[in-house]
C-alpha positions in Angstrom: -8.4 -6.6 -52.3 -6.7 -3.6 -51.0 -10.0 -2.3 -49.6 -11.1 -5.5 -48.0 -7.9 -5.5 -46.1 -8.4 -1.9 -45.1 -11.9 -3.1 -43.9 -10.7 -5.8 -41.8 -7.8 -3.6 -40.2 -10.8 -1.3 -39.4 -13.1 -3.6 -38.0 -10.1 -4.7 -35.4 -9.1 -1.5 -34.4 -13.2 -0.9 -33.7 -13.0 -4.4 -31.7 -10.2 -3.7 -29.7 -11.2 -0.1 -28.9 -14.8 -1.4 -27.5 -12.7 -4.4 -25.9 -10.5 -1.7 -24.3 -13.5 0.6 -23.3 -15.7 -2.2 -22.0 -13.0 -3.3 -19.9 -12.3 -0.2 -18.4 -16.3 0.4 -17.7 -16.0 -3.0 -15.7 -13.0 -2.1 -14.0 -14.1 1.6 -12.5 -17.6 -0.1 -11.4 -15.4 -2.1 -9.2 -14.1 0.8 -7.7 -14.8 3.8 -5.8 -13.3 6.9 -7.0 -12.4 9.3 -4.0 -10.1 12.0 -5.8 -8.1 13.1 -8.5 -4.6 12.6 -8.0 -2.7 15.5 -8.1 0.8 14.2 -7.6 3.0 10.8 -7.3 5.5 9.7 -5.3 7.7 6.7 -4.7 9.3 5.2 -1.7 11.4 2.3 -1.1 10.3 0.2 2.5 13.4 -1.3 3.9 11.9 -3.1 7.1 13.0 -5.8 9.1 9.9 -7.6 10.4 11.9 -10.6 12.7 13.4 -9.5 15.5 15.5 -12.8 15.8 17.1 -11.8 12.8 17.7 -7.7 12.5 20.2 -8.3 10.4 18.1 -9.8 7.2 16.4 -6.2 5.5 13.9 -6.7 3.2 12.8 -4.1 0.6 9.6 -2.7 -0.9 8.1 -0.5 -3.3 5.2 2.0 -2.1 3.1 4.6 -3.7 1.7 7.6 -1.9 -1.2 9.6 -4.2 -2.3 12.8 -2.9 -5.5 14.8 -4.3 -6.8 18.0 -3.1 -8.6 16.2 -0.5 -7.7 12.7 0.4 -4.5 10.2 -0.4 -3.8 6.7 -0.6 -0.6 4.6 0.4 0.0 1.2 -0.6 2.6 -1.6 -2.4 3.6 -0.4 -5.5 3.2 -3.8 -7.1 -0.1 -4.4 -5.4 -1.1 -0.9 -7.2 0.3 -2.2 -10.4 -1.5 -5.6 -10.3 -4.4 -4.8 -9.6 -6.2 -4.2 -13.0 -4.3 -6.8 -14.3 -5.6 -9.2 -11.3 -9.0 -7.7 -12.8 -8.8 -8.2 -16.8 -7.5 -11.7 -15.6 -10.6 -12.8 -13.8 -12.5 -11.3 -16.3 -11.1 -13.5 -18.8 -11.8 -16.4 -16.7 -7.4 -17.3 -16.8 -6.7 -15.6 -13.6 -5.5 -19.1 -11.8 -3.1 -19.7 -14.6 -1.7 -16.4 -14.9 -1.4 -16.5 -10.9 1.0 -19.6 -11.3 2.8 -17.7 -14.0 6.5 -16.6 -13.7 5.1 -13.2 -15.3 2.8 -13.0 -12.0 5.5 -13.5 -9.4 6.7 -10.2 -10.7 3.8 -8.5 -9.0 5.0 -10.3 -5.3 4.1 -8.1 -2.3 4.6 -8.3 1.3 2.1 -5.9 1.9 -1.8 -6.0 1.2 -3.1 -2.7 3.1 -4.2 0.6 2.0 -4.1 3.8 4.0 -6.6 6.5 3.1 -6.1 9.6 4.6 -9.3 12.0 4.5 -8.4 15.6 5.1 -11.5 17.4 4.8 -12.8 15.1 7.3 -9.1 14.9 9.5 -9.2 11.4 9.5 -7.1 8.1 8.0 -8.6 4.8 7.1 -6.6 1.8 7.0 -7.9 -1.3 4.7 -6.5 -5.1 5.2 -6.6 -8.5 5.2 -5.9 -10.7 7.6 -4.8 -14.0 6.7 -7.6 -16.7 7.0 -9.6 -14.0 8.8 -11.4 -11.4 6.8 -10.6 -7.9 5.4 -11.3 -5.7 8.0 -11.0 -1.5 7.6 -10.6 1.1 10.5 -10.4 4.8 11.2 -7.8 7.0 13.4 -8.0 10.6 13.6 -5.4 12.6 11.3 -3.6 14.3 14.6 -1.8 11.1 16.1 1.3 12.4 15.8 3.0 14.8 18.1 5.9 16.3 16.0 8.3 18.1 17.4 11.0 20.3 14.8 14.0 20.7 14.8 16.9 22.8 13.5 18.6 20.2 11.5 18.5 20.1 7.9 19.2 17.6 5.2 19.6 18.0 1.4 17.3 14.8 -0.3 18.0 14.4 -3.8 17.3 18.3 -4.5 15.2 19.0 -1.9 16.7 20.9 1.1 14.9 18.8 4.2 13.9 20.0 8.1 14.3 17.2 10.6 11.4 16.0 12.8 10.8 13.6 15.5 8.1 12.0 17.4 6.8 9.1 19.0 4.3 6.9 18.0 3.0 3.2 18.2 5.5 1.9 20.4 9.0 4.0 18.4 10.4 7.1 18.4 10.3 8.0 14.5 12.9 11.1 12.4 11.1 12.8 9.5 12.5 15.0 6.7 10.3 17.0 5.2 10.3 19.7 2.4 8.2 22.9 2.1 9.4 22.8 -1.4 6.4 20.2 -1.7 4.0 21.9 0.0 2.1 19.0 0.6 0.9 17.9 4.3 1.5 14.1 4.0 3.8 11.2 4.1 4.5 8.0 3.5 1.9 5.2 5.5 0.3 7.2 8.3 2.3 9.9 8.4 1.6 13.5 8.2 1.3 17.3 10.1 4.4 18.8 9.0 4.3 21.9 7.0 6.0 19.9 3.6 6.0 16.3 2.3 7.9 13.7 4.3 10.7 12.3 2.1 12.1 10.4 4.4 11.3 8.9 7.3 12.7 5.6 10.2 12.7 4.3 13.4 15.1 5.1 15.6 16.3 1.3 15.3 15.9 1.5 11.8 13.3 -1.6 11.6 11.4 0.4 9.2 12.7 3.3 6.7 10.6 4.7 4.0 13.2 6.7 1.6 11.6 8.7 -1.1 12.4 7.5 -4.2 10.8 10.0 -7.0 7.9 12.4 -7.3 6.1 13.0 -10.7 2.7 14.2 -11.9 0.5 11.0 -12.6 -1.2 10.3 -15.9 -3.6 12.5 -16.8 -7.3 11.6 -15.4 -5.5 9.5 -12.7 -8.0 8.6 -9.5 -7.5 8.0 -6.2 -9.2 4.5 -6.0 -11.1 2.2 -3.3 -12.0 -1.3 -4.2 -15.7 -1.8 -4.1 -15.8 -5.2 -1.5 -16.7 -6.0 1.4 -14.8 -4.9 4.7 -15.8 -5.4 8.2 -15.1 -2.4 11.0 -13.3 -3.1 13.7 -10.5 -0.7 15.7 -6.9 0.0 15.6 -6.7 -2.2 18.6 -9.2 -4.8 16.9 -7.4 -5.3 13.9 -4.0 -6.1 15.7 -6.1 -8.3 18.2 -6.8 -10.6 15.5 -3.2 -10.2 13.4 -1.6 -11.3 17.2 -4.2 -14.0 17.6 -3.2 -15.3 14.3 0.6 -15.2 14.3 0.0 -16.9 18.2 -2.0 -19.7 16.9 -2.2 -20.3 13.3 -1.8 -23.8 13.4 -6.0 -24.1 14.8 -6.6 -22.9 11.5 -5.2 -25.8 9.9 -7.4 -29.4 9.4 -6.1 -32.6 7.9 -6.7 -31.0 4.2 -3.7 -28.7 4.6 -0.5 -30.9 3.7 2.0 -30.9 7.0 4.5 -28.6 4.2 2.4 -25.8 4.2 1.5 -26.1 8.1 5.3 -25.7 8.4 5.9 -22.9 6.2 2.6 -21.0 7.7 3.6 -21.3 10.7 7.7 -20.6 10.1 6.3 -17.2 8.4 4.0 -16.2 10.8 6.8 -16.7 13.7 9.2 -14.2 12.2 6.8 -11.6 12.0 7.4 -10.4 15.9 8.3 -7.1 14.8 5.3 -5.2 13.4 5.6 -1.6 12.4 3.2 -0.8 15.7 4.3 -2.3 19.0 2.2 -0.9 20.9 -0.5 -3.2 20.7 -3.0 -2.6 23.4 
């Protein structure tokens, strides 16, 4: 008896490890992997996206991952999610999970990745845009101008050098370490001799505050989602994010209940304060 038991156990650990495997198989084909991720860090997004109302802050979670060449920046909980969102449609239960109070857990404002390349000095930024398409472009790595300063700041333990330059539309203050030798940041940010703890507005519409750095798991990639996205240009992509928020209501027909007309359009009116103003 003992023995068949010991059998059985075996036999279900053998499942569950080819389960396990199999999965992960399916899940890397999915995905392009750019780099090995060398180190981790955390950020918190406080941003306040309606200018109508600067005094309601919203907060997020990011994740900057840099390799030896290239890094990625993106939600936290859209990094998190995103096997899960994987396994789930594998399983053919993803619509009920989505629905699930154990899903809204994943929530996320924001749906973009930035890539920065630099062996090849440039940055790739993928999106959606809502009832639109995903769409992906490419800027060169040098778009900011920084200019240092002699101020200093202690973050956490790190002893910070103050920064400042101008780009998209605000004037933006960096702190950055060369105890983290590392020539990155969160979003688009980079080109200062240490990794950018912090970093704002001069308004303070958007702050990134660094939150943690750790070494990831072992084997950890730096990943791109094998789909389909169409080029277009900096200028492209907020073309058609303008053109959106201006008119979503053309995208609308009699099968979308008045409800969510309202609360699409109610949404896409208090975002009039994007991270870039300058648009054009």
């Amino acid at each position: 008896m003992q023995n068949e038991m010991t059998k059985r156990v075996l036999l279900q650990l053998v499942f569950v490890t080819l389960s396990v495997g199999a999965f992960a198989q399916s899940y890397r084909e999915k995905y392009d992997s750019l780099d090995v991720a060398r180190i981790e860090v955390l950020y918190d997004l406080t941003f306040r996206e309606d200018s109508l109302r600067l005094d309601m802050a919203r907060k997020e979670r990011m994740i900057l991952l840099i390799g030896s060449k290239m890094s990625s920046f993106q939600s936290y909980n859209e990094y998190r999610v995103a096997p899960i969102e994987f396994q789930k449609r594998q399983e053919g239960t993803y619509y009920e999970w989505f629905n699930s109070k154990e899903a809204s857990g994943y929530n996320s404002r924001f749906f973009y990745q930035v890539y920065k390349d630099f062996s090849k000095g440039k940055v790739s930024f993928y999106g959606p845009v809502f009832l639109t398409g995903k769409f992906f472009y490419e800027d060169g790595l040098c778009a900011f101008d920084w200019e240092i300063m002699d101020d200093t700041l202690r973050i956490e333990d790190y002893l910070c050098q103050k920064a400042v330059c101008h780009y998209g539309g605000r004037t933006w203050v960096a702190w950055f370490t060369d105890e983290l030798p590392f020539n990155d940041g969160p979003w688009k940010f980079c080109g200062l001799p240490g990794l950018i703890l912090k970093v704002a507005d001069s308004r303070e519409h958007y702050c990134f505050d660094f939150i943690l750095v750790c070494p990831p798991d072992a084997g950890r990639c730096i990943e791109r989602f094998n789909d389909v996205y169409t080029e277009t240009t900096r200028k492209g992509f907020f073309k058609m994010e303008d053109d959106l928020r201006e008119n979503i209501m053309s995208h609308f027909d009699e099968r979308t209940s008045l409800e969510a007309q309202r609360r699409a359009y109610n949404t896409m009116k208090s975002r009039n304060n994007p991270i870039e103003l300058d648009r054009k």
